[in-house]
N, CA, C and O of each residue as an XYZ file, in Angstrom:
588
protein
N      77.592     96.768    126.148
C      77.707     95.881    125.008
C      76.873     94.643    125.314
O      76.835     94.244    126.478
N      76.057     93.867    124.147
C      75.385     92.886    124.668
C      76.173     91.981    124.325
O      77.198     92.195    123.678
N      75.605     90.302    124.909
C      76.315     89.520    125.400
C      76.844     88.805    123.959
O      77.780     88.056    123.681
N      75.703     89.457    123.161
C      76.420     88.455    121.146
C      77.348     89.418    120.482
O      78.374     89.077    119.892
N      76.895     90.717    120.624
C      78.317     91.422    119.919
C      79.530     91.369    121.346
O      80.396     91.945    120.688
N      80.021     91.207    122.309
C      80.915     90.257    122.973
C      81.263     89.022    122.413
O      82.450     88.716    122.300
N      80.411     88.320    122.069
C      81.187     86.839    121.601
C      81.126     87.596    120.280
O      82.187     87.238    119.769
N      80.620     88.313    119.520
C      80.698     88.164    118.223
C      82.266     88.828    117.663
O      82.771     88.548    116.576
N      82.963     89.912    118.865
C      84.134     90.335    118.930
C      85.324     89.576    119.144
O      86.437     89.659    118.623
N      84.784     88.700    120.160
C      85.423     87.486    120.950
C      86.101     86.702    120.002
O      87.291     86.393    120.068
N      85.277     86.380    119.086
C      85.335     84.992    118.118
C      86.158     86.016    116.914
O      87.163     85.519    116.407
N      85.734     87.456    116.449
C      86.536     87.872    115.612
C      88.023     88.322    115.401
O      88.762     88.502    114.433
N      88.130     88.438    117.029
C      89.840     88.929    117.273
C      90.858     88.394    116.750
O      91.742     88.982    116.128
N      90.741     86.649    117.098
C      91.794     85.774    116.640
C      91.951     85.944    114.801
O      93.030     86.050    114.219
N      90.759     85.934    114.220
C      90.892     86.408    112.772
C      91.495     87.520    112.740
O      92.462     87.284    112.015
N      91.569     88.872    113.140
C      92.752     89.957    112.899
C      93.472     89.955    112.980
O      94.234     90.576    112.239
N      93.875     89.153    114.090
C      95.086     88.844    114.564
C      95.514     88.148    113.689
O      96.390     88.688    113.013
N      95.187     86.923    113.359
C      96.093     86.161    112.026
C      96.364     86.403    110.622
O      97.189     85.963    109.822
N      95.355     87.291    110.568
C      95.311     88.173    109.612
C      96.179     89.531    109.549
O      96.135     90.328    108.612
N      96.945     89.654    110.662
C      97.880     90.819    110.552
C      99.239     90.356    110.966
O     100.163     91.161    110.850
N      99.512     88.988    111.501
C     100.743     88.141    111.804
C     100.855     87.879    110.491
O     101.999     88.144    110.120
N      99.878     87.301    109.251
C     100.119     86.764    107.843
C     100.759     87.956    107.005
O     101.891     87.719    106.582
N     100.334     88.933    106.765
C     100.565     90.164    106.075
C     102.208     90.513    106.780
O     103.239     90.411    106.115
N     102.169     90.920    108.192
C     103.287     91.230    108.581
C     104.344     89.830    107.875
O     105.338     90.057    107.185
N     103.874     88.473    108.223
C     105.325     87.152    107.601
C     105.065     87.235    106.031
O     105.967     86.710    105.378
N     104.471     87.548    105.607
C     104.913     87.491    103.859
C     105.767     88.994    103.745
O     106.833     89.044    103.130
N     105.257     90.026    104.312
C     106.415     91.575    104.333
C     108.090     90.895    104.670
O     109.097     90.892    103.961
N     107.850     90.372    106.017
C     109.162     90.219    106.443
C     109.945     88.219    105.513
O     110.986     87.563    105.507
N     108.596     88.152    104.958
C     109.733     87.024    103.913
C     110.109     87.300    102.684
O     110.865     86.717    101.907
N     109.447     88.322    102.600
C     109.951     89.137    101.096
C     111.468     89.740    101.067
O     112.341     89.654    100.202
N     111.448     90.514    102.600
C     112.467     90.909    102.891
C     113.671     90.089    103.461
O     114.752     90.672    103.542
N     113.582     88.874    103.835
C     114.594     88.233    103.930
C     115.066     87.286    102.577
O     116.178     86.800    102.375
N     113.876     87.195    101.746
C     114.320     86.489    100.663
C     114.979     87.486     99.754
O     115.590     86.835     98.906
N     115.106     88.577     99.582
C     115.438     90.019     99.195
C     115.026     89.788     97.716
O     115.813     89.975     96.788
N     113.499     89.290     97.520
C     113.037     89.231     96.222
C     111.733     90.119     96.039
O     111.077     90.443     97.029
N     111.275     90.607     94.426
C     110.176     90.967     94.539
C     109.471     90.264     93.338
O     110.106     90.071     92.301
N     107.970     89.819     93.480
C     107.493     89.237     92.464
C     106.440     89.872     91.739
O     105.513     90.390     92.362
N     106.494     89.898     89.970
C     104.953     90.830     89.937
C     104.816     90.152     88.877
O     105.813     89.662     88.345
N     103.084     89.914     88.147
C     102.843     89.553     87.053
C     102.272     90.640     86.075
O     101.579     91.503     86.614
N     102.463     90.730     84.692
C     101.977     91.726     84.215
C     101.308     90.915     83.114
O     101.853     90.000     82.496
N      99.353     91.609     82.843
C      98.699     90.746     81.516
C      99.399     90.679     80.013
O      99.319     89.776     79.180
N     100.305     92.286     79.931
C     100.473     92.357     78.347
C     102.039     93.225     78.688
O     102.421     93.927     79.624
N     102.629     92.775     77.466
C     103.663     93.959     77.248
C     103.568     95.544     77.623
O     104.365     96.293     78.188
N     102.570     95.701     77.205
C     102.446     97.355     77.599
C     102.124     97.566     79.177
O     102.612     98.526     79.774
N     101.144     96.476     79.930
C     101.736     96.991     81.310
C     102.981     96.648     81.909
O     103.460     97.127     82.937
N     103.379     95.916     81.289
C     105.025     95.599     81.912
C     105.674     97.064     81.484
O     106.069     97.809     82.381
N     105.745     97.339     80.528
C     106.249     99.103     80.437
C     106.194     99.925     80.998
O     107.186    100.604     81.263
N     104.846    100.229     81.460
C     103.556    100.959     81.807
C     104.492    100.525     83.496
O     104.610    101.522     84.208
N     104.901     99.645     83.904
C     105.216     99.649     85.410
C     106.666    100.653     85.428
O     106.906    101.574     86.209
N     107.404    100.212     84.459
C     108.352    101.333     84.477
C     109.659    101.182     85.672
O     110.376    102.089     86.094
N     109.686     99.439     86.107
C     110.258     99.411     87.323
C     111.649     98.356     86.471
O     112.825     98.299     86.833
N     111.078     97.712     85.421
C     112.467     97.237     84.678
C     112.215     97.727     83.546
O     111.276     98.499     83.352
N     113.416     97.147     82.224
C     113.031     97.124     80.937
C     113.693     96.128     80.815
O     114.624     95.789     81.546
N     113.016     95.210     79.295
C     113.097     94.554     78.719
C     112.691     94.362     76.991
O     111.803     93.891     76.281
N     113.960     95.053     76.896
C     113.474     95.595     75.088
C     113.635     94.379     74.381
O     113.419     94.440     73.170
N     114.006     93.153     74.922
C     113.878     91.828     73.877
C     112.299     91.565     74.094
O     111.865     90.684     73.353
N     111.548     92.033     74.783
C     110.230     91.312     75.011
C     108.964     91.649     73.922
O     108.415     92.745     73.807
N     108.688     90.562     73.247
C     107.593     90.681     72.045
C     106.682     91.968     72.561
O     106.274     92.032     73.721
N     106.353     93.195     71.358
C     105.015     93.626     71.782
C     103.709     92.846     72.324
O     102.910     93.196     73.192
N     103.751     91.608     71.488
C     102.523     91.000     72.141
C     102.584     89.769     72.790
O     102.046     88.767     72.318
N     103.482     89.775     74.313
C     103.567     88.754     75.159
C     102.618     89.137     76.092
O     102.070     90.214     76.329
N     102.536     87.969     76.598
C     101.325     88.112     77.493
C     101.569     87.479     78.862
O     102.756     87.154     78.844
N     100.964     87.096     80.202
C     101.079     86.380     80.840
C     102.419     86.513     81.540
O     102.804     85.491     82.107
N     103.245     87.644     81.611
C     104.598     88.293     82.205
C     105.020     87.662     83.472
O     104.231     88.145     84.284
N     105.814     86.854     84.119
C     105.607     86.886     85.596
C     107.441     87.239     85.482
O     108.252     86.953     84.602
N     107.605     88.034     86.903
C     108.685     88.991     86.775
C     109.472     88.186     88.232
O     108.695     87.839     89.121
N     110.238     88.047     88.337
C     110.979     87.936     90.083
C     112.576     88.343     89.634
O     113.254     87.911     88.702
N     112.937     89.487     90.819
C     113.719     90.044     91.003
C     114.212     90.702     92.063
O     113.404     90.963     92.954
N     115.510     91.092     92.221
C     115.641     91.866     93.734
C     114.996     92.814     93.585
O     114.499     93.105     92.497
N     114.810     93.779     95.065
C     114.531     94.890     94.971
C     115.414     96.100     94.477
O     114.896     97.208     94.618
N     116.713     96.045     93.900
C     117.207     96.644     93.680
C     117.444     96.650     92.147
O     118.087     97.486     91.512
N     116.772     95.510     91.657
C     116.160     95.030     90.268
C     117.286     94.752     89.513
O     117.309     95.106     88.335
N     118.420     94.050     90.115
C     119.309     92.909     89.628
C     119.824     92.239     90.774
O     120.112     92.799     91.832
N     119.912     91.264     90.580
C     118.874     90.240     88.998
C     117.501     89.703     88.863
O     116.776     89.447     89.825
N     117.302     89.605     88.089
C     115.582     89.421     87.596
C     115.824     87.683     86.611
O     116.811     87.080     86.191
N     114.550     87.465     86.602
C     114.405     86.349     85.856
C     113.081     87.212     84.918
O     112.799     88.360     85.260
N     112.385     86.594     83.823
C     111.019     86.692     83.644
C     110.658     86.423     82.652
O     111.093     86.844     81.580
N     109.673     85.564     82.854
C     109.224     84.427     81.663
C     107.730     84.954     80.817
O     106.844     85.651     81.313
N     107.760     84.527     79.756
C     106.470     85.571     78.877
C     105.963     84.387     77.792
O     106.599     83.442     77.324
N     104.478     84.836     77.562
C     104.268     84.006     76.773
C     104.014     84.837     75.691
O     103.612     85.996     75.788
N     104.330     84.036     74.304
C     104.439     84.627     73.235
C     104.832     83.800     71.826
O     105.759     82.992     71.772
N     104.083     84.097     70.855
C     104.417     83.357     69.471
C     105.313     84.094     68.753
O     105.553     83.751     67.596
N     105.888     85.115     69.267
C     107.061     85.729     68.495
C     108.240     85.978     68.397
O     108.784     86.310     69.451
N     108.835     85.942     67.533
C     109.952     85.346     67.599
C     110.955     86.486     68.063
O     110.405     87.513     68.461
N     112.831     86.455     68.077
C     112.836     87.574     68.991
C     113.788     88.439     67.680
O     114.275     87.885     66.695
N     113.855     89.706     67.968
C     114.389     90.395     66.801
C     116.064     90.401     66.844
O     116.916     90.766     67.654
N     116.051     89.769     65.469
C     117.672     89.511     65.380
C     118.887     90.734     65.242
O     120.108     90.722     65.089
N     117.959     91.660     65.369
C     118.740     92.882     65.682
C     119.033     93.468     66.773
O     119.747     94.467     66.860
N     118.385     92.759     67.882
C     118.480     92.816     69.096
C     119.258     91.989     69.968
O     120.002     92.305     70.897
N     118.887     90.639     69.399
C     119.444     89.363     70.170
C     120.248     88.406     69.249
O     120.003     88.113     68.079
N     121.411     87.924     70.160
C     122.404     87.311     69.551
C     122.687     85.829     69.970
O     123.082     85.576     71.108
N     122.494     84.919     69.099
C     122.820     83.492     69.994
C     124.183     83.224     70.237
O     124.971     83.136     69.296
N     124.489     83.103     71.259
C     126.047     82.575     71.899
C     125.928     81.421     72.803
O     124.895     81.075     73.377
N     127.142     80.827     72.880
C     127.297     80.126     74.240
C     126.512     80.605     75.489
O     126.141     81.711     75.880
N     126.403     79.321     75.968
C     125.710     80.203     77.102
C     126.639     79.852     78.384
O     126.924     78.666     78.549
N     127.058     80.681     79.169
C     127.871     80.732     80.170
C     127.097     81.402     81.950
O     127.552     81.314     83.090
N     125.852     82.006     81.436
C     125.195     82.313     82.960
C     124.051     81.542     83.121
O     123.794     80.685     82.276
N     123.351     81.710     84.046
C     122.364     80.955     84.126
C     121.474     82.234     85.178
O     122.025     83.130     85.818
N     119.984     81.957     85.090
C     119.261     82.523     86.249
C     119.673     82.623     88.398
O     120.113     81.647     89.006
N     119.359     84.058     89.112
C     119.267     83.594     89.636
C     118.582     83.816     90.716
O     118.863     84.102     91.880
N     116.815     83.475     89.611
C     115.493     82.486     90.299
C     115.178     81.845     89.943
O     116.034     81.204     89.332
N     113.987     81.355     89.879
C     113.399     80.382     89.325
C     111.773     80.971     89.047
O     111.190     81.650     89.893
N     111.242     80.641     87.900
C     110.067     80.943     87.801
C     109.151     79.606     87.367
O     109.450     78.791     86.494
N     107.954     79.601     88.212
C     107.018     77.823     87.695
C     106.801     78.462     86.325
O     106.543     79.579     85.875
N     107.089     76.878     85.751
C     106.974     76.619     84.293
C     108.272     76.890     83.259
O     108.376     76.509     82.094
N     109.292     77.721     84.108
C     110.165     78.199     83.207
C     111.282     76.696     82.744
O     111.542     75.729     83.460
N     111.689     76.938     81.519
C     112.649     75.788     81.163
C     113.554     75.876     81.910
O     113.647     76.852     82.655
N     114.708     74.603     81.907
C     115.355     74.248     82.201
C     117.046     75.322     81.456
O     117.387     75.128     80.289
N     117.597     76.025     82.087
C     117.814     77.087     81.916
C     119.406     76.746     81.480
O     120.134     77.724     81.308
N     119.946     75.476     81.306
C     120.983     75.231     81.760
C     120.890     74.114     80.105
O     120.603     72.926     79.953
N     121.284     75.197     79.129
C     121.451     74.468     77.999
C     122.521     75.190     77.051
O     123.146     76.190     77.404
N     122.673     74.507     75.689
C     124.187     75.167     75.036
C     124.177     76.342     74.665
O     125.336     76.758     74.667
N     123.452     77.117     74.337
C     123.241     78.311     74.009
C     122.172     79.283     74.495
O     121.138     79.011     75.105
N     122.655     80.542     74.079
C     121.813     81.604     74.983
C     121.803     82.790     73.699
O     122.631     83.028     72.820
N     120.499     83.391     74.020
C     120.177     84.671     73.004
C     120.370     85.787     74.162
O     119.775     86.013     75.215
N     121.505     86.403     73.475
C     121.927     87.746     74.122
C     121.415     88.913     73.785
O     121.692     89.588     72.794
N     120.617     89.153     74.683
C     119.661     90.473     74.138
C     119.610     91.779     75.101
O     118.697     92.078     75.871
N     121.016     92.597     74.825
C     121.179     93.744     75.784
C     121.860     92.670     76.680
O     122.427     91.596     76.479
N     121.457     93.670     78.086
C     122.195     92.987     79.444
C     121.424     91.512     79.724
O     121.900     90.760     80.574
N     120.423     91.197     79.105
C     119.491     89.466     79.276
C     119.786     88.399     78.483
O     119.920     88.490     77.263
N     119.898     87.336     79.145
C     120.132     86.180     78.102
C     118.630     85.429     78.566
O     117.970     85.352     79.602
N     118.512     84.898     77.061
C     116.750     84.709     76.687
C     116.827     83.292     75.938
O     117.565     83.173     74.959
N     116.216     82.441     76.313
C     116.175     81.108     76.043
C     114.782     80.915     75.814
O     113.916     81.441     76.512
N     114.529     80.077     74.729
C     112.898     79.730     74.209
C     112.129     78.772     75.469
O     112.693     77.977     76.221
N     110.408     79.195     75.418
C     109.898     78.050     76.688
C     108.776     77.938     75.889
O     108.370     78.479     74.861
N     108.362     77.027     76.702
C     107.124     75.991     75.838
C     106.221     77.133     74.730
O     106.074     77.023     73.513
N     105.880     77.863     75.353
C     105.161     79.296     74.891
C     105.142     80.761     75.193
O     104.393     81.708     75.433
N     107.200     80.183     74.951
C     107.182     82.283     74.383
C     108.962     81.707     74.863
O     109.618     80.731     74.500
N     109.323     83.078     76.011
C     110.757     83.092     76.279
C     110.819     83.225     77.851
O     109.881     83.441     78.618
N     112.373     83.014     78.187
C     112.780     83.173     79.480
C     113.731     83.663     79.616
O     114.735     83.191     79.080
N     113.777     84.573     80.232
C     115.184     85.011     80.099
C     115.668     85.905     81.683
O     114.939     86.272     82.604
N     116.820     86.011     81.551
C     117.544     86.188     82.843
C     118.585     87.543     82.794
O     118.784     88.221     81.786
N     118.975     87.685     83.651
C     119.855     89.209     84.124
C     120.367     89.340     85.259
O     119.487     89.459     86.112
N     121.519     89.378     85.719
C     122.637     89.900     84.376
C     123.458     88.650     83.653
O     123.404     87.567     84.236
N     123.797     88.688     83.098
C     124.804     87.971     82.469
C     126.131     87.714     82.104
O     126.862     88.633     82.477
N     126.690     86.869     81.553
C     127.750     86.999     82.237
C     128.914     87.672     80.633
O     128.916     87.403     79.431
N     129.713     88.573     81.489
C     130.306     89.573     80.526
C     130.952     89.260     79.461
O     131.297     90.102     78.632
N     131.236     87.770     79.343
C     131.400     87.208     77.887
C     130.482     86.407     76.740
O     130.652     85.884     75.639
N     129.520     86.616     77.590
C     128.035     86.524     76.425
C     128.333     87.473     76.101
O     128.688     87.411     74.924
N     128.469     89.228     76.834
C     128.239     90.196     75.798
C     128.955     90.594     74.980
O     128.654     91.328     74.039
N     130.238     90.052     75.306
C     131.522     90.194     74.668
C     131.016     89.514     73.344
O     130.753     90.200     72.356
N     130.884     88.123     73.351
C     130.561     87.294     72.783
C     129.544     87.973     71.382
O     129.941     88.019     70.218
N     128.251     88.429     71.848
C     127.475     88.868     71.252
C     127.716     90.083     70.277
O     127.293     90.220     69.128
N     128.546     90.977     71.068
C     128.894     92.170     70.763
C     130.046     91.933     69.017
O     129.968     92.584     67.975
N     130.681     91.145     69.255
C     131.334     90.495     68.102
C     130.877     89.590     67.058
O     131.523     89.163     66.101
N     129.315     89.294     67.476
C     128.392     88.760     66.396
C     128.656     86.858     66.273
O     128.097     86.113     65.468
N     129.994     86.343     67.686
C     129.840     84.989     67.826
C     128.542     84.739     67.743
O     128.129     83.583     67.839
């Protein structure tokens, strides 16, 4: 071996190396935070992933960001969107649960009412919705009786 691909190995090691200590601490902080995070561009790949559902979510939201356990409750996930949510789906009640993550940008989650939509309660954000899972069993009670 000549004496520059030696240093040129030399000098590259410490980069693999930190480069495979980084990969290995985000694996093992995923796993101690027991969360998983994913963003999806449009409604249809959020479907298309097939790893939750969310039938309150506009056909045309966009900008999806998802965090949830790996066992995929509970989830948070915030969407952007100009549409409004279908009142045949979702029910406004008291709101009695709250998220439990947090997503940047998402509102302030901790207000009088909540749209009960299925097992998610869905609260309006600057541009679109937020909404959370699971909830708590007298929203659905709640909902289910058309409070």
């Amino acid at each position: 071996m000549t004496p520059s691909r030696s240093l040129a190995l030399a000098l590259l090691a410490p980069v693999v190396a930190l480069s495979s200590v980084s990969l290995v601490g985000c694996a093992i902080g995923d796993a101690l935070q027991n969360e998983r995070a994913a963003e999806f561009a449009t409604t249809a790949e959020f479907v298309a992933d097939g790893e939750r559902t969310a039938t309150w979510l506009p056909a045309d939201a966009t900008g999806i960001r998802l965090r949830e356990t790996p066992d995929a409750d509970p989830a948070v996930l915030l969407a952007t969107t100009s549409t409004a949510l279908d009142p045949a789906r979702c029910v406004e009640v008291e709101r009695l649960s709250g998220p439990a993550f947090s997503v940047e940008g998402a509102p302030d989650p901790f207000v009088e009412s909540v749209f009960v939509c299925g097992d998610w309660g869905v609260i309006p954000a600057d541009d679109g919705w937020y909404g959370w899972t699971p909830i708590h069993p007298d929203e659905e009670a709640a909902a289910e009786k058309g409070d």
